[in-house]
N, C-alpha and C positions, 0 to 999 in steps of 0.2 A: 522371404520364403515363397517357391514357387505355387501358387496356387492347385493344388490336385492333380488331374491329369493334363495339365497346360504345360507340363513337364516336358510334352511328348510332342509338343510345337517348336519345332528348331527354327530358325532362320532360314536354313535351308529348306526346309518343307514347306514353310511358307510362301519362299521363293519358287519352288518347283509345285505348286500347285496354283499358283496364276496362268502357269503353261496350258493349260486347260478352256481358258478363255482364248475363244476362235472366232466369236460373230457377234460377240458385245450383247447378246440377248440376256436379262435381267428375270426370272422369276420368284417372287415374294412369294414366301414361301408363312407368310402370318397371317392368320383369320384376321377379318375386321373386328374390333370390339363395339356391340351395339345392343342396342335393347334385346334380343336374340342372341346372346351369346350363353352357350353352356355353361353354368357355372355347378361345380360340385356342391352339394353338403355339407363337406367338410371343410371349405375356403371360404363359406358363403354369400351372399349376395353381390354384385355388380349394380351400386349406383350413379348415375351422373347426371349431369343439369345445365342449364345456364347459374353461374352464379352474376356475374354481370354484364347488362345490357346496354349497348351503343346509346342509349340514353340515358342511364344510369352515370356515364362518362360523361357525357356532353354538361351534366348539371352540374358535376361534382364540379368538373374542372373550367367551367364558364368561359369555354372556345370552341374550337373546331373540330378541335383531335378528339376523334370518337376510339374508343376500344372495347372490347368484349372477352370474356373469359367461358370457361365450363368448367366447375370442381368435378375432380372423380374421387370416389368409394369404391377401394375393390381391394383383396387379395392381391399378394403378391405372385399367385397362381392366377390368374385371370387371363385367359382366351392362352394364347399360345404365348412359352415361358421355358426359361432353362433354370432347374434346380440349382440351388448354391447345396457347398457340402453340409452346410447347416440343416439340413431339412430332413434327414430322416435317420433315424439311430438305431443302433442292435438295443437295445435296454436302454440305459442308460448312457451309452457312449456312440460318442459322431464320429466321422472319420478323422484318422489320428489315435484314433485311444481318449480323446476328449471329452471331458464327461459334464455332461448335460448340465447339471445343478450350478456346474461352476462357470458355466457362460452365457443360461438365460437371461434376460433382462427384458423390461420392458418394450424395448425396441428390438427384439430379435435376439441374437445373441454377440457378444462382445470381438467371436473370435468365427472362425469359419464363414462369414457371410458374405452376400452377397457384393461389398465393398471390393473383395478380391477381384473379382473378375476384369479380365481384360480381353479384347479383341479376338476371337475364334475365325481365325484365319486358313482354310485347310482343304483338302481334295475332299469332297462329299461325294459318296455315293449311296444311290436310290434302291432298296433292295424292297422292287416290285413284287411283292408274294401273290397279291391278289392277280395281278398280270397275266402273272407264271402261270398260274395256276388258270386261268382263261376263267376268272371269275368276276363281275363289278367289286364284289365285298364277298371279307370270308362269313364263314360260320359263327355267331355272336360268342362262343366258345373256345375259339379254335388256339391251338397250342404251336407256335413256328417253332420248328424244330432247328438244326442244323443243317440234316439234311434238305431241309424246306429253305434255308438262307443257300446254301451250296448252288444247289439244282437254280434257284434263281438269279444266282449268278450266274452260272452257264446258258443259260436261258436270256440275258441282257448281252453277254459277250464281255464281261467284267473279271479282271484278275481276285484275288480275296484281297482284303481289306490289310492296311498295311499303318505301321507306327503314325499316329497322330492324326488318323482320318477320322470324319463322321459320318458314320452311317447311321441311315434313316429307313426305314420300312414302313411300307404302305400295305394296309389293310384292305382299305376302302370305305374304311369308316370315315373319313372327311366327307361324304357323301351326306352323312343325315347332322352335320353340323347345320344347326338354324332350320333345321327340316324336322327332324325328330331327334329334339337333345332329350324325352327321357330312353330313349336307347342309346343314342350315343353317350349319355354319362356313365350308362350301366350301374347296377354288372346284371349279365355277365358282357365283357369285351374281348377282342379277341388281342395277342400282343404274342410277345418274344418269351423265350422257356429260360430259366436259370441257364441250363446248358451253354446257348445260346449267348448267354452274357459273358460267361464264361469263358465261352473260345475266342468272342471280342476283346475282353479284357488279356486277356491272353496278348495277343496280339499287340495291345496300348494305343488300342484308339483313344480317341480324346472324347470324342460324344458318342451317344447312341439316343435317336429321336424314333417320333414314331405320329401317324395320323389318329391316333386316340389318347385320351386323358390320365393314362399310364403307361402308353410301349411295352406293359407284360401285361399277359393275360391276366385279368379279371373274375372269378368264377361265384356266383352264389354262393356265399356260406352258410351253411345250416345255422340256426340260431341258436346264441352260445359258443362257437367253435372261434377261435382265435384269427386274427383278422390276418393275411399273409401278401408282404408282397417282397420275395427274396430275391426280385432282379433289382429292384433299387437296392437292397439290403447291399448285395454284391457290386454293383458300380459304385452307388455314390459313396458306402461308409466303408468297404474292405478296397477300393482301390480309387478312388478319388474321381472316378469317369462322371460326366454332366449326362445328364436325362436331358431331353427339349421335346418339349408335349402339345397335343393340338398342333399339330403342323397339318397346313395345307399342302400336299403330295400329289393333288388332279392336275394341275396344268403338265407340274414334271412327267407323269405316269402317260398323260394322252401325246405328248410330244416325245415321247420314250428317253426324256433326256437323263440318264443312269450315270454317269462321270461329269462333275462340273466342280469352277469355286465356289465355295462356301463359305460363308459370311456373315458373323451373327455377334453382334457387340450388345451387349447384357448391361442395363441400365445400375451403376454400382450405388445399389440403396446399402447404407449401413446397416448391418443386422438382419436384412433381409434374408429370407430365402427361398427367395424365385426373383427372377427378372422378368416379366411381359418381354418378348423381343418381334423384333419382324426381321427372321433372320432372310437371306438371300442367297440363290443358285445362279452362275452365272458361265454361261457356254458360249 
């Protein structure tokens, strides 16, 4: 079974969006993971170490050949990461009609995870708002409408988005990544509107990423009031579209590169649901 919307990656589209590479230029488009990395709340903490030491080798094994290691602790959401469809549910049910009780397990769950995943091979484009808009970063609130994706495509010189592309929207919150992550964890954040998902899904892209820790806006909730976030509700569990969060978008955004290939192969952990990736833009 095809994996969600990987549905919408033909061979041909894969094939017609290498066309796009013109000067072999390469931008990594993943934060480093490092003492300084944002981590939510809800994933929580980000450990790692030496576990063993070039001397630690040499004893063990009574020669020359020295090696060294470092364990990590972290979330399967840690630094920048593409949702599996596992990850978030209407009630009790994931995408498919799948319901929850019948595929948790200790290690994630049995069915929808992160194991699916295969190579995101596709035209990526950069849907600049903050740019557009002749701003560093928006308003820590702020709501991208349609008309706010539209206008900024006209604004880049970009056709709209077409079957199996990923688009990506920049805030300019990649800015206070490692500078001030309690405002970039938020909330409130600024991201993309239900709408918004909407008209992409529409469409059958395959992903929608963003340079914050959700790609939909974020807003303070009054304490008590139900926790809401209906653009993942709407990609990953009613049409099977990938989220990819914590993207770095500065390099792209200062070198105005808005049309390139995209590249993002998702680490397939059993049961997971997220992959860590360092996806990649290439023009």
């Amino acid at each position: 079974m095809v994996y969600g919307a990987l549905e919408y990656l033909s061979e041909s589209k894969v094939a017609q969006s290498v066309s796009h590479v013109k000067k072999g230029r390469i931008y990594q488009l993943g934060w480093i993971i490092d003492d300084h990395t944002p981590t939510h709340p809800f994933h929580g903490p980000l450990f790692y170490s030496t576990f063993r030491r070039v001397k630690d080798s040499l004893r063990m094994w009574r020669g020359s050949f020295g090696a060294m290691n470092v364990r990590l602790e972290m979330s399967d959401h840690t630094g920048t990461h593409i949702d599996a469809l596992n990850h978030v549910s209407i009630g009790n049910r994931l995408y498919g009609g799948v319901v929850v009780d019948e595929v948790e397990s200790e290690r994630g769950t049995v069915e929808l995870g992160a194991e699916n995943f295969q190579p995101i091979i596709t035209r990526g484009i950069l849907v600049d708002v903050a740019a557009a808009k002749g701003r560093d970063i928006l308003p820590d609130d702020y709501l991208i409408t349609v008309e706010d994706m539209l206008e900024t495509l006209r604004f880049e010189g970009l056709s709209e988005p077409s079957e199996g592309d990923a688009v990506l929207f920049r805030t300019g919150w990649g800015g206070l990544w490692g500078r001030d992550n309690r405002r970039y964890i938020g909330p409130p954040m600024p991201g993309i509107s239900l709408e918004v998902a909407r008209w992409l899904s529409s469409r059958r892209v395959t992903l929608v990423g963003g340079d914050t820790p959700s790609v939909e806006r974020i807003q303070v909730e009054p304490q008590g009031t139900p926790h809401e976030e209906p653009v993942h509700q709407h990609l990953i569990v009613e049409r099977g579209i990938f989220m990819l969060e914590n993207l770095n978008l500065e390099e792209l955004s200062r070198d105005r590169v808005y049309e390139f290939l995209f590249i993002c192969c998702p680490l397939r952990v059993r049961g997971a649901t997220a992959s860590p990736v360092n996806p990649v833009a290439i023009v």
